[in-house]
Short mmCIF file of the C-alpha atoms (twelve columns), coordinates in Angstrom:
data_MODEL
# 
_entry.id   MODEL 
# 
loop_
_atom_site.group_PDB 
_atom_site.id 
_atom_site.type_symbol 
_atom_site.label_atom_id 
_atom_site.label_alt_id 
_atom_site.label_comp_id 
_atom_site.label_asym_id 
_atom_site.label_seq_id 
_atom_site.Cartn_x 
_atom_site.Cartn_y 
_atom_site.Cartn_z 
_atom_site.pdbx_PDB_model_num 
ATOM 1   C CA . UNK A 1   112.054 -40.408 133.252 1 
ATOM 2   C CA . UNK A 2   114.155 -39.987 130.322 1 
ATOM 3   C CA . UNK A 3   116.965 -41.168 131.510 1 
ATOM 4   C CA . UNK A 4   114.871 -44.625 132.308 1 
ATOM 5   C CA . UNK A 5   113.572 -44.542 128.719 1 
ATOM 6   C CA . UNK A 6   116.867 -44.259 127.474 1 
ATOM 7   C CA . UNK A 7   118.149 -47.345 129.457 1 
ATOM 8   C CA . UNK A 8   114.830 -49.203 128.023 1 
ATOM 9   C CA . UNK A 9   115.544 -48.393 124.786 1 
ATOM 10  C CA . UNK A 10  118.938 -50.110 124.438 1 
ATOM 11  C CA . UNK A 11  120.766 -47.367 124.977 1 
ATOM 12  C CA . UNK A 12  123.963 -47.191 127.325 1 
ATOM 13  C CA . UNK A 13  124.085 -44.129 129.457 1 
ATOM 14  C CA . UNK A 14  127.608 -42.609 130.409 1 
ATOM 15  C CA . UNK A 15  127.442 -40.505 133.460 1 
ATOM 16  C CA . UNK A 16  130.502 -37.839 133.722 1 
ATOM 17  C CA . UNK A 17  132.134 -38.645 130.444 1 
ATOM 18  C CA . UNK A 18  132.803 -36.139 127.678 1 
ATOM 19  C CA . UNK A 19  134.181 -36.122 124.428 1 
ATOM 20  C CA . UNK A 20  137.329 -34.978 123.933 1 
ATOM 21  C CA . UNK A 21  137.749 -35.130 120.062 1 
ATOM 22  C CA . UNK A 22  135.599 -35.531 117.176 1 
ATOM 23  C CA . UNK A 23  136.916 -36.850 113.731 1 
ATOM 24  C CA . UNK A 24  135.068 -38.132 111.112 1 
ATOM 25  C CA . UNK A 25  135.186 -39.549 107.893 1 
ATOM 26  C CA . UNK A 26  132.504 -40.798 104.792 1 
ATOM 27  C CA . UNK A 27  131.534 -44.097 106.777 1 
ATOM 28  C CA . UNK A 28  131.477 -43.229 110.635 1 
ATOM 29  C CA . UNK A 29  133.165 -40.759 113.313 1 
ATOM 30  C CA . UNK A 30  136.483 -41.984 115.573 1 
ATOM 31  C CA . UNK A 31  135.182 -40.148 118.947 1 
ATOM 32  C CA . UNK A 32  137.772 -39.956 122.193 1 
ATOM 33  C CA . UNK A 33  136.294 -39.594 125.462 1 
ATOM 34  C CA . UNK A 34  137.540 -37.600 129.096 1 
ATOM 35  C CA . UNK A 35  137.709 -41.663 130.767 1 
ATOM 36  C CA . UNK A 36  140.634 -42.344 127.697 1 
ATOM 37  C CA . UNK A 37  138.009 -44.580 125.627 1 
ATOM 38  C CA . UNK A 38  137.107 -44.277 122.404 1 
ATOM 39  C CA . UNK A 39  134.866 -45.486 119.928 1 
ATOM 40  C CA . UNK A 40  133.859 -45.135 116.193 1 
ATOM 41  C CA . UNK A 41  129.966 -44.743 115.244 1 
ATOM 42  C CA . UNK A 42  127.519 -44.261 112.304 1 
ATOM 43  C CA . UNK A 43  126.509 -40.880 113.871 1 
ATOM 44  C CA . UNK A 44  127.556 -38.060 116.543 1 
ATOM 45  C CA . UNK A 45  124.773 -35.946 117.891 1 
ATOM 46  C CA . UNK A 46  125.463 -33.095 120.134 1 
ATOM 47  C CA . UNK A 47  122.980 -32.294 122.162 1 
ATOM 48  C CA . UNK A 48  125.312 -30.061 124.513 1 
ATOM 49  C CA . UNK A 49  123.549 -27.046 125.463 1 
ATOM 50  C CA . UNK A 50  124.219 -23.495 124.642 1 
ATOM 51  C CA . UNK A 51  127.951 -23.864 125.038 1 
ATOM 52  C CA . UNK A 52  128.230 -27.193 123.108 1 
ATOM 53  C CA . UNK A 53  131.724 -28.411 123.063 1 
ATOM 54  C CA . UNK A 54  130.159 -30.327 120.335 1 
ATOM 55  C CA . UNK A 55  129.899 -27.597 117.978 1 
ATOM 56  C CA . UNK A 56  133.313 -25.877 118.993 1 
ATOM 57  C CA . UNK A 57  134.835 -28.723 117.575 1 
ATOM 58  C CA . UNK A 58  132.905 -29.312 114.416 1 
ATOM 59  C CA . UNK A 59  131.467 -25.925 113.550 1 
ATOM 60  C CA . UNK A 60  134.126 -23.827 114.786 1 
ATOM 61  C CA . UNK A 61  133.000 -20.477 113.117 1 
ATOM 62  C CA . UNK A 62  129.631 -20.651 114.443 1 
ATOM 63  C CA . UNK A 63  128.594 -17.480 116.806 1 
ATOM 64  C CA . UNK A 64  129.097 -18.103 120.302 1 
ATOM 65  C CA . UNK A 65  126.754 -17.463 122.974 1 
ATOM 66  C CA . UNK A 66  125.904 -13.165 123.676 1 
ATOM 67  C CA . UNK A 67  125.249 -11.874 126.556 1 
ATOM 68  C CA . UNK A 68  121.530 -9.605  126.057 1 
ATOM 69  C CA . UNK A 69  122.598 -7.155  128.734 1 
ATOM 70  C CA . UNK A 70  119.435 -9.567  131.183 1 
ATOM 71  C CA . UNK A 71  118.914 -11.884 133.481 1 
ATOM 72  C CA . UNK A 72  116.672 -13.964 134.758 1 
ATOM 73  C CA . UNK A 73  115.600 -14.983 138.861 1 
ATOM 74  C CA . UNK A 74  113.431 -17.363 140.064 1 
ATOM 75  C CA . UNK A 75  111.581 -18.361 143.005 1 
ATOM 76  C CA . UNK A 76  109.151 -21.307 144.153 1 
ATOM 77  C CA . UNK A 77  106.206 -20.619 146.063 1 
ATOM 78  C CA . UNK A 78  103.130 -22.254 147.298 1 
ATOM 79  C CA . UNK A 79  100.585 -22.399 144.429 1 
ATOM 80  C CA . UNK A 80  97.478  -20.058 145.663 1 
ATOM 81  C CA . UNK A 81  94.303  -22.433 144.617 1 
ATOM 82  C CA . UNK A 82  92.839  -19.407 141.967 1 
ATOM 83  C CA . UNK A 83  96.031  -19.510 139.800 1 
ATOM 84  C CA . UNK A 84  95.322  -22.222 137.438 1 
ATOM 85  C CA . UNK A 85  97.195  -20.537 134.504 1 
ATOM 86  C CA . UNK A 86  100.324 -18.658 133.863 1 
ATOM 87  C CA . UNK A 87  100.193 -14.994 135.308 1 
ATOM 88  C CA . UNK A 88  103.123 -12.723 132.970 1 
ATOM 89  C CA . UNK A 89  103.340 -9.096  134.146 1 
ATOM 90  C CA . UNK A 90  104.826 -6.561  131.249 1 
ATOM 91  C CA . UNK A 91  107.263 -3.247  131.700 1 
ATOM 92  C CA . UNK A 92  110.698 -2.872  132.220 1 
ATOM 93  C CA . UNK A 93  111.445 -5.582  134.980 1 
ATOM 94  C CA . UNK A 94  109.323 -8.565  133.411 1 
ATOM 95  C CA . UNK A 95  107.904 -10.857 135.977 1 
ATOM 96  C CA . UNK A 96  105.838 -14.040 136.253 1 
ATOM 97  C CA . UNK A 97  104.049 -16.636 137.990 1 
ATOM 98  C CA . UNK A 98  104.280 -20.180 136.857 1 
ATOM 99  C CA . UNK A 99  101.941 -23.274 138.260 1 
ATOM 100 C CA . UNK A 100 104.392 -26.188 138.367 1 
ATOM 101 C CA . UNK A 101 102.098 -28.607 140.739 1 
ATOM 102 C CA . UNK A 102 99.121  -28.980 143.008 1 
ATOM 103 C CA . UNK A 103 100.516 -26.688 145.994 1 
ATOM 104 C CA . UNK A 104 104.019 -25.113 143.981 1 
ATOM 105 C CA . UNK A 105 104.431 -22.127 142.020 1 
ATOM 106 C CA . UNK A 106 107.206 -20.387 140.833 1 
ATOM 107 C CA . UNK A 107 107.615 -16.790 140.619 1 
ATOM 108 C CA . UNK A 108 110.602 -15.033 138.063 1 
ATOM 109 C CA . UNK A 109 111.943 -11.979 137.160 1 
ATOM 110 C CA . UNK A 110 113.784 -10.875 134.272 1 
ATOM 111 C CA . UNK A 111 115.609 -7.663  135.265 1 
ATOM 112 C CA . UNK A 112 118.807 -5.130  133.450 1 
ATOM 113 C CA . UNK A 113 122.027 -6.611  134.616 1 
ATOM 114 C CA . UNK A 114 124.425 -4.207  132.983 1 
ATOM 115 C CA . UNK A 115 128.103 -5.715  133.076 1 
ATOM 116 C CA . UNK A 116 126.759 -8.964  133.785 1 
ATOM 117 C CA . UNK A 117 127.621 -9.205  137.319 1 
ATOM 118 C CA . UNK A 118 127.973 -12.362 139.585 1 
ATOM 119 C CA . UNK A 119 125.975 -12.304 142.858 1 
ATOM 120 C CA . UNK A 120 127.156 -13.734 145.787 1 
ATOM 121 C CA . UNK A 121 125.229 -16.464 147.263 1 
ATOM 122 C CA . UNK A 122 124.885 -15.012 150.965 1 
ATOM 123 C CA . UNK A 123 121.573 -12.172 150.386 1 
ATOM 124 C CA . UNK A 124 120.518 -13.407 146.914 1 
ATOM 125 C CA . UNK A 125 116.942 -13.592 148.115 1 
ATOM 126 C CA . UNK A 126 117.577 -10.175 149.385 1 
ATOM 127 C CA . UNK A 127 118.635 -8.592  145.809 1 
ATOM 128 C CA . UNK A 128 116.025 -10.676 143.964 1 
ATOM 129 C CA . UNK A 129 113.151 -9.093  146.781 1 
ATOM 130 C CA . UNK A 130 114.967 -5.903  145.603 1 
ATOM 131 C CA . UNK A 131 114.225 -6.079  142.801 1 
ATOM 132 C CA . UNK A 132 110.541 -6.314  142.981 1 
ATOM 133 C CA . UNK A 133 110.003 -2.939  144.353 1 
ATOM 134 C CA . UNK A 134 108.719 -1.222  140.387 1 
ATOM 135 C CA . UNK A 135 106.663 -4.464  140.037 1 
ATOM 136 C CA . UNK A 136 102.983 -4.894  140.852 1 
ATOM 137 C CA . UNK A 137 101.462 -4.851  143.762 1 
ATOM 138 C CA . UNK A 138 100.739 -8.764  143.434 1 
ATOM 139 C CA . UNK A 139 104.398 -9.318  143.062 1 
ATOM 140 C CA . UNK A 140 105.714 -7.408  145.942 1 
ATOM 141 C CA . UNK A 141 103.431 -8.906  148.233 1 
ATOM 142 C CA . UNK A 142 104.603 -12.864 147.200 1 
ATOM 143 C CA . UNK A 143 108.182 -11.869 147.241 1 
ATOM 144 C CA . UNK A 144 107.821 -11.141 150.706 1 
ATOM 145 C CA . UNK A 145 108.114 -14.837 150.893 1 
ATOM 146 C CA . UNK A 146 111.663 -14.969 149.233 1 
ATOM 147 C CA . UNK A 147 113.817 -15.283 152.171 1 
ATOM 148 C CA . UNK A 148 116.323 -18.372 151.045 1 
ATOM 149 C CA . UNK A 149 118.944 -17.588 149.617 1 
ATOM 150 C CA . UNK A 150 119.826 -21.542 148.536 1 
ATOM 151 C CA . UNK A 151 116.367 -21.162 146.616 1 
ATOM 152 C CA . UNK A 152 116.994 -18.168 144.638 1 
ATOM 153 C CA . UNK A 153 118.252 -19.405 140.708 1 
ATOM 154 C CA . UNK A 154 119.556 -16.952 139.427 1 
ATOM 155 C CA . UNK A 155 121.312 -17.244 135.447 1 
ATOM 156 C CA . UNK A 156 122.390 -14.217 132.958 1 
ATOM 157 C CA . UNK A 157 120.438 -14.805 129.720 1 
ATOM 158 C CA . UNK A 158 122.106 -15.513 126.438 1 
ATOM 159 C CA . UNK A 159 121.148 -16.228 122.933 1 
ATOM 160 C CA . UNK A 160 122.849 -17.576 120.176 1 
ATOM 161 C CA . UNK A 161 121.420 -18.794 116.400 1 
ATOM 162 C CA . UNK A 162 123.129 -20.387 113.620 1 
ATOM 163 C CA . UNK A 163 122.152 -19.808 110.326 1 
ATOM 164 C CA . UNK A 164 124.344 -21.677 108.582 1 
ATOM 165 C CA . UNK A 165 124.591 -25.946 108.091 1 
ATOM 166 C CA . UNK A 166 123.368 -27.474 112.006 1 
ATOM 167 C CA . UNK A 167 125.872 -30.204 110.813 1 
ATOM 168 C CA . UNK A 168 129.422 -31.217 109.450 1 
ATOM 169 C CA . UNK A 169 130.166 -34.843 108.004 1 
ATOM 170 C CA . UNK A 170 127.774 -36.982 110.312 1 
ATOM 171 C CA . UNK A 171 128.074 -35.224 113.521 1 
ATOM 172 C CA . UNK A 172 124.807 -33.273 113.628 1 
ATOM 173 C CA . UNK A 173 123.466 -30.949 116.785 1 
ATOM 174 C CA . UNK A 174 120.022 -29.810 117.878 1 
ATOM 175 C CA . UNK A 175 118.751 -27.638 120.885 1 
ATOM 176 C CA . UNK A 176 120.527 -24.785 122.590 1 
ATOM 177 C CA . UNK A 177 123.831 -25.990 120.709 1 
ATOM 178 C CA . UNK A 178 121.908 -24.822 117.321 1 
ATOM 179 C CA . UNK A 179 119.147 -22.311 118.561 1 
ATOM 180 C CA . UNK A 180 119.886 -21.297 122.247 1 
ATOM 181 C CA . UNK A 181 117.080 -18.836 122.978 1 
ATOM 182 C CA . UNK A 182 116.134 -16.855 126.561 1 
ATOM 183 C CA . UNK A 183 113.418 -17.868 128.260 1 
ATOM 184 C CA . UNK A 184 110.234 -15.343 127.790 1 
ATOM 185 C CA . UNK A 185 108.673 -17.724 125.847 1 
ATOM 186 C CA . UNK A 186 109.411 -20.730 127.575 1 
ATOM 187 C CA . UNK A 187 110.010 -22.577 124.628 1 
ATOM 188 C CA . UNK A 188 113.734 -23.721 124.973 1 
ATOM 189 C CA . UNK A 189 113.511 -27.308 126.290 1 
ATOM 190 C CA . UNK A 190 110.388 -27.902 123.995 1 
ATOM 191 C CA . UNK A 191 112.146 -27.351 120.503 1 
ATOM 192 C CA . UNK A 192 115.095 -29.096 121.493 1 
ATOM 193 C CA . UNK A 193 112.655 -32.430 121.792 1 
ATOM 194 C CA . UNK A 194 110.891 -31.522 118.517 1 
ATOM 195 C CA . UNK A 195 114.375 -31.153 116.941 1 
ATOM 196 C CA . UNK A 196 114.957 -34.995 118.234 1 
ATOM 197 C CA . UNK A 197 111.724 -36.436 116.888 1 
ATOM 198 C CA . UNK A 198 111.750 -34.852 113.628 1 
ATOM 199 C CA . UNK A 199 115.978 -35.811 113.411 1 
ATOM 200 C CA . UNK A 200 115.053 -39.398 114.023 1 
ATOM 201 C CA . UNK A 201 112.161 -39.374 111.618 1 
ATOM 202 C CA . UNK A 202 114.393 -37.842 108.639 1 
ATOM 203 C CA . UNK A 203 117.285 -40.529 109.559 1 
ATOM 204 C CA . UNK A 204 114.791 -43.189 109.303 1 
ATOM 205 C CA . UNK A 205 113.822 -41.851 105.974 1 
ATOM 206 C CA . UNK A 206 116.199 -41.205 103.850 1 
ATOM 207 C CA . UNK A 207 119.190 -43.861 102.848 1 
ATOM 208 C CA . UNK A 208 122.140 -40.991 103.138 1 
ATOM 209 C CA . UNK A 209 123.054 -39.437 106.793 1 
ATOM 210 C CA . UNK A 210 123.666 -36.105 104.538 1 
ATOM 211 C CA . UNK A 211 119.951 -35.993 103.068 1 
ATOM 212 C CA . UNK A 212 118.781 -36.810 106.158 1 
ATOM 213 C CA . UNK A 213 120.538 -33.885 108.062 1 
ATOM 214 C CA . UNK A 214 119.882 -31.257 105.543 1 
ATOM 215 C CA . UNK A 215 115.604 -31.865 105.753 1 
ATOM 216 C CA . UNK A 216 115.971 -32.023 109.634 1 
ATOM 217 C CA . UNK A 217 117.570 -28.412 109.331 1 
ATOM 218 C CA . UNK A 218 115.152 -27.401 106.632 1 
ATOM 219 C CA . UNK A 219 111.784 -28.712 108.854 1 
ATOM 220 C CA . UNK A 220 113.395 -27.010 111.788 1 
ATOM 221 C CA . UNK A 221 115.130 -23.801 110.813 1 
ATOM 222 C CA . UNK A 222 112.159 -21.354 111.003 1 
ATOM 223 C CA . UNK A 223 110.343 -22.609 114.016 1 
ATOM 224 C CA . UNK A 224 113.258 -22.308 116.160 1 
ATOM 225 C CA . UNK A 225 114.259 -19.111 114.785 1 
ATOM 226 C CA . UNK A 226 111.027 -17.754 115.156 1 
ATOM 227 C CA . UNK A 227 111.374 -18.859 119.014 1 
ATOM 228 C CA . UNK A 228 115.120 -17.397 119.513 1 
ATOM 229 C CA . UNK A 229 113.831 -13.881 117.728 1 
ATOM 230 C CA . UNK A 230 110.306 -13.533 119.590 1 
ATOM 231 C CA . UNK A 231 111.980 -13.911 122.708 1 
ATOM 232 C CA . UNK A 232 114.962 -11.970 122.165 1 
ATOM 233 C CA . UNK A 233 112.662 -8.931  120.800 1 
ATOM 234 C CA . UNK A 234 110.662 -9.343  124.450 1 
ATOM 235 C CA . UNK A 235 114.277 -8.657  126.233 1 
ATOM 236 C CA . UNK A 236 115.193 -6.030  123.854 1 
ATOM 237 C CA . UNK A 237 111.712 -4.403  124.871 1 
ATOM 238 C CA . UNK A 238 112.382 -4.597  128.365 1 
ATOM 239 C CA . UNK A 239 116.126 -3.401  128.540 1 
ATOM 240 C CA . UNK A 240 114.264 -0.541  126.118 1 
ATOM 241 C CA . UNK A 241 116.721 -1.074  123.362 1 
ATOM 242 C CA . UNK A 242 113.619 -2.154  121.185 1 
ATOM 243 C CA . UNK A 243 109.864 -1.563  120.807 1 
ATOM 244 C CA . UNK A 244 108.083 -2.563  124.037 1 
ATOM 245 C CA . UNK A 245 106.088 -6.056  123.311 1 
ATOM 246 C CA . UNK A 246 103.208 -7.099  125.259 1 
ATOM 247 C CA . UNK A 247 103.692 -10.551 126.803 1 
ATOM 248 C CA . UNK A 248 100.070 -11.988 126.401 1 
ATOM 249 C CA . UNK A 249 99.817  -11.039 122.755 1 
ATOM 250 C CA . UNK A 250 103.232 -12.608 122.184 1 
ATOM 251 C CA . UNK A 251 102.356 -15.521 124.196 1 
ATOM 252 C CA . UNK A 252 99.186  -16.081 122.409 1 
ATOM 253 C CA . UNK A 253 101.117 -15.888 118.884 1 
ATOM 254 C CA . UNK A 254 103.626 -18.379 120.510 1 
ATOM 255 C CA . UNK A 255 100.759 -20.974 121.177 1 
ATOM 256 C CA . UNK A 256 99.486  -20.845 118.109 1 
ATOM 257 C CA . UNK A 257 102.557 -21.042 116.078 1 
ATOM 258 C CA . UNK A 258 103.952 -23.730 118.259 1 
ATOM 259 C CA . UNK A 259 100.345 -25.895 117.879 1 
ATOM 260 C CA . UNK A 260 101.222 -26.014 114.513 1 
ATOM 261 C CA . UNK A 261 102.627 -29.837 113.060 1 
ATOM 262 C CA . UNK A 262 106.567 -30.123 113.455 1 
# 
C-alpha cells in the first residue's frame, strides 16, 4: 500500500539500492549509490531503521543501538471470537495477545536473554513454548499451539535516542534512525509516520531547509522520547533492574498521550 502510494505520488522507487556516500553542501547533497549512480538533490532523508547507515555517515557521534539485556518472540494464532482487544499479561516474562484480523492473533513474549544469544532455527518453537512455563495459565495453554519453528520471530530488543540535532546540512532522519524504541508500547512504526507528516508540513512552511528541520525536531522531540523511555522503563521492570510497571496503566497513559495533536 505504501509502496503503491509512493509510485502514485511521482515518486521513483529503487528496490536494492543503497547509498554509499553522503556529501552536502548550502544548495543540495551529491549522494552515490551501491548500483555506481549518483545524483544531487534539495534534500536527503534517512529513514533507515535503527541501524541507519544514514546517520553513521552524517551524525557520526550519535549513540548506537544498546542491547537492554531482552528480547522479544512472537507467534500467530487463530483469533478466539471473545478477544476483541489487546490482552498484556505483567511480571517478569511479559506476554501478550494481539488481534491482527478476523480469525489471526498473535501471541509474544518478552523474556531475559542475558548475553544476547542467537537461537538456532531447528526447535525455536520449542524454546519460545519454554518459555511460557512462569506465564499464565491462558498463555500456556495457546502456546501449546506453537509447534513451527519457520513461524517463531524471534529479535533481541534495542533502544537508542538522540538528543542532540536529528539533522546535519540538509540530510535530515526520522524513525528508529532518531528514536529507535522496543516494542511494549507498540508505538515504533506509528511515530516514525507522525515524524513524516509533521517533516513535510514544516518543509512546506518555512522558506529555509534549516528552519524547517529544527521545528520538525522541536514538534517531535518529546513525544518520541516519551515513547523510547516508557517502554524502556517496562523492560527495565521486567529484567528487575527497575521499578516493576504495570502494563495496562502504562498502556492507558500511552493512549492518551499519543491521542494528543502531533
Amino acid at each position: 500500500m505504501l509502496g503503491d502510494a509512493a509510485r502514485e505520488s511521482g515518486a521513483t522507487l529503487a528496490l536494492g539500492v543503497t547509498a554509499t556516500s553522503i556529501a552536502g553542501d548550502s544548495t543540495g547533497v551529491e549522494v552515490r549509490f551501491s548500483d555506481g549512480s549518483s545524483g544531487r538533490y534539495d534534500i536527503v532523508v534517512g529513514a533507515d531503521g535503527t541501524y541507519s547507515t544514514t546517520r553513521a555517515m552524517v551524525l557520526p557521534e550519535a549513540p548506537k543501538p544498546a542491547f537492554t539485556g531482552q528480547a522479544v518472540w512472537r507467534y500467530n494464532l487463530p483469533r478466539p471470537a471473545g478477544l476483541d482487544a489487546l490482552h498484556v499479561y505483567n511480571g517478569p516474562i511479559g506476554a501478550g495477545l494481539v488481534p491482527i484480523s478476523a480469525t489471526l492473533m498473535y501471541m509474544y513474549l518478552t523474556t531475559p536473554e542475558p548475553g544476547n544469544p542467537r537461537y538456532p532455527r531447528e526447535g525455536l518453537a520449542a524454546a519460545m513454548r519454554g518459555k511460557t512455563t512462569q506465564c499464565a495459565p491462558a498463555i500456556r495453554e495457546l502456546a501449546r499451539h506453537i509447534t513451527n519453528d519457520d513461524e517463531v520471530v524471534y529479535r533481541p530488543l534495542e533502544g537508542m535516542l538522540v538528543e542532540g540535532d536529528w539533522h546535519r546540512g540538509r540530510v535530515v532522519l526520522l524513525g528508529d534512525a532518531v528514536h529507535a524504541t522496543t516494542p511494549h508500547l507498540g508505538q515504533g512504526a506509528g511515530m516514525a509516520i507522525e515524524d513524516s507528516l509533521v517533516l513535510a508540513e514544516e518543509l512546506a512552511r518555512h522558506a529555509d531547509v534549516e528552519s524547517a528541520f529544527q521545528a520538525y525536531r522541536a514538534r517531535r522531540f518529546e513525544r518520541c522520547a516519551y515513547i523510547v523511555r516508557a517502554s524502556l522503563a517496562i523492560c527495565m521492570g521486567q529484567l528487575g533492574k527497575g521499578p516493576p510497571v504495570d502494563n495496562a496503566k502504562a498502556t492507558a497513559e500511552m493512549f492518551a498521550v499519543t491521542a494528543q495533536p502531533i
